[in-house]
N, C-alpha and C positions, 0 to 999 in steps of 0.2 A: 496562481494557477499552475498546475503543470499537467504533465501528460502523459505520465507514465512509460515513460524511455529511458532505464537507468542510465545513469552518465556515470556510476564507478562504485564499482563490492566496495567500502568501507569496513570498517573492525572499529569495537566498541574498546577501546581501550584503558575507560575507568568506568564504574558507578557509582555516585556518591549518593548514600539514602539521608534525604535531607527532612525524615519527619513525614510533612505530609505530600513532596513529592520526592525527585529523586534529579539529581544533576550527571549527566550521561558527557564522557568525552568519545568523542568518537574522531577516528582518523580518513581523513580523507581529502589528499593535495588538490583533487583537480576540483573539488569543487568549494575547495575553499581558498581556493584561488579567486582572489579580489571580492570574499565575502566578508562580510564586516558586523559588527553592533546591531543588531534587530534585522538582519539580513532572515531570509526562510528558504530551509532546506528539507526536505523531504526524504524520512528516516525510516522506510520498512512502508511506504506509501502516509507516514503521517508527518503532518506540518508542523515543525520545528522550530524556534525562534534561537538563532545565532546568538550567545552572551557574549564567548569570544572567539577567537581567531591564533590561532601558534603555531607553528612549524607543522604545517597540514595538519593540522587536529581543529577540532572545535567543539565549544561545551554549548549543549541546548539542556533547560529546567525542564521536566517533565512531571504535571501536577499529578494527582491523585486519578482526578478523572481520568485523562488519559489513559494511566498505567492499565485505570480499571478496563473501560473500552475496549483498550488494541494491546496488540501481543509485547509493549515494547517494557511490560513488567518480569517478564522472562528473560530479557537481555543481560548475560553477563560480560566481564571483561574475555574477551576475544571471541564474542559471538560476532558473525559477520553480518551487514547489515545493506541493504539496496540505496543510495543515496541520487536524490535530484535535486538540481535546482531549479528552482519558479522559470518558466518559459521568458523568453524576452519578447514584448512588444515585436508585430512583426517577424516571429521566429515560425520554425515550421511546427503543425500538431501530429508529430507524427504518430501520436498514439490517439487517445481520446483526452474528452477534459476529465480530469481528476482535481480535487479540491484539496486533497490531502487530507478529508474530514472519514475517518474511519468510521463505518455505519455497524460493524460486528468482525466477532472474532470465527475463521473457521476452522475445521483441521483438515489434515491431509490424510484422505482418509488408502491413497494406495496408489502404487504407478504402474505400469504397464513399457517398459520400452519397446521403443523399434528398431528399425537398423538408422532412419533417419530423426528421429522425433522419439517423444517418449509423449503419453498421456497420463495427464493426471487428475487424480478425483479426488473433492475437497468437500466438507459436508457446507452443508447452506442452513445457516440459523433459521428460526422461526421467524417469516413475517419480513424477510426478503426474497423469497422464491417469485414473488408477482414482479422486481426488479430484473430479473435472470432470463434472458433468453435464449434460443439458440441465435450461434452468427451476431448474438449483441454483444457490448463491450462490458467486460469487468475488470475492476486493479485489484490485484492480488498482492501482497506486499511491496506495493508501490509499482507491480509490476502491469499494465494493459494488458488486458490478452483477450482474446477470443472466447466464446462459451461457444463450446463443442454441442453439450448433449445439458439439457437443465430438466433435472426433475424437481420435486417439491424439498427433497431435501440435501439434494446434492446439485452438485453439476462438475464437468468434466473438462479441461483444459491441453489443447495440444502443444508444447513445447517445443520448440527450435534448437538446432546446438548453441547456437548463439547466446536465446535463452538461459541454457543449461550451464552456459559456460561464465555470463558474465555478470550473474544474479544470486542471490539466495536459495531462488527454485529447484535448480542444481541439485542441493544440499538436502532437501528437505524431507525429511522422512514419515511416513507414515505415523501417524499421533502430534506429529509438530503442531504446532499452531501458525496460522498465517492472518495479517488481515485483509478488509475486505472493503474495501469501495464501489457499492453499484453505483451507472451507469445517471449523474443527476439530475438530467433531462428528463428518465422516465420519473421520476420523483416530483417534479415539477410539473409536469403532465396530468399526471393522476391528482396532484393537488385542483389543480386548475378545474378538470374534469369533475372532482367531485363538486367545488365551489359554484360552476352551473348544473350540477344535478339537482345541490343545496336550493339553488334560486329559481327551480323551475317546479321544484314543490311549492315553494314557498305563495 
């Protein structure tokens, strides 16, 4: 589990197209510091399986599926990328829970800055606007944030410097693609909710 607080920009340093998926090296000391062989690291908000470990770099396989899913088939060498790793037992959540299971792909669809913050608006796939609320949590390429404003097919994101400065979000420009992880408590909920609606027909 993690929780969408990146822990450090990373850069993709190789792609390797292995067929039917693709082997990604990606650079990043602090969090591969004391990771190891089937260790999980969280690459642009998607959970990543450690192969190995070298001189702060490390390579994670990326099947098909995935590539298909989330944005990490548009990754080339020195695209930067949000890196975490899994919370520890007992650590703080300072964000929300994130799974690292990418639910869709969105784009950025425009920003607005300010003097402090900057907002930003991202389209919202079909058939996750019932997850999206206002003041509810979403991860955006791995990143937590707040839902400002949610309509049916967008929704809007205020940013921080902080943000701005030590993330992907930064960077990202209108037509990017990001992905997206709702909130999996409302998923669970609605599951649950329909399951006694199911048995009250029944």
């Amino acid at each position: 589990m993690f929780t969408g607080i990146v822990e450090e920009l990373g850069e993709v340093t190789a792609v390797e197209n292995l067929g039917d998926a693709s082997r990604f090296r990606l650079r990043g000391p602090l969090v591969t510091e004391g990771a190891g062989h089937g260790d999980s690291i969280a690459v642009n908000g998607v959970c990543l399986t450690v192969v190995e470990t070298a001189d702060g770099e490390f390579t994670a396989d990326v099947m098909a599926e995935t590539l298909k899913r989330s944005s990490l088939g548009a990754l080339t060498e020195g695209s930067r990328v949000n890196l975490e790793r899994p919370m520890a037992v007992g650590g703080r959540l300072g964000g929300h829970i994130v799974q690292g299971h990418v639910d869709s792909v969105g784009t950025v669809l425009g920003r607005t800055p300010s003097e402090n913050w900057e907002i930003v608006k991202i389209s919202l796939p079909a058939g996750l606007a019932r997850y999206v609320v206002e003041k509810g949590s979403i991860t955006v390429d791995g990143v937590s944030l707040t839902v400002v404003d949610a309509a049916a097919d967008h929704f809007t994101v205020s940013l921080i410097p902080t943000t701005l400065a030590l993330t992907t979000l930064g960077i990202k420009q209108p037509g990017d693609p990001v992905n997206l992880e709702v909130d999996v408590i409302a998923k669970y909920v609605e599951r649950l909710l329909g399951d006694r609606a199911g048995a009250a027909d029944r």
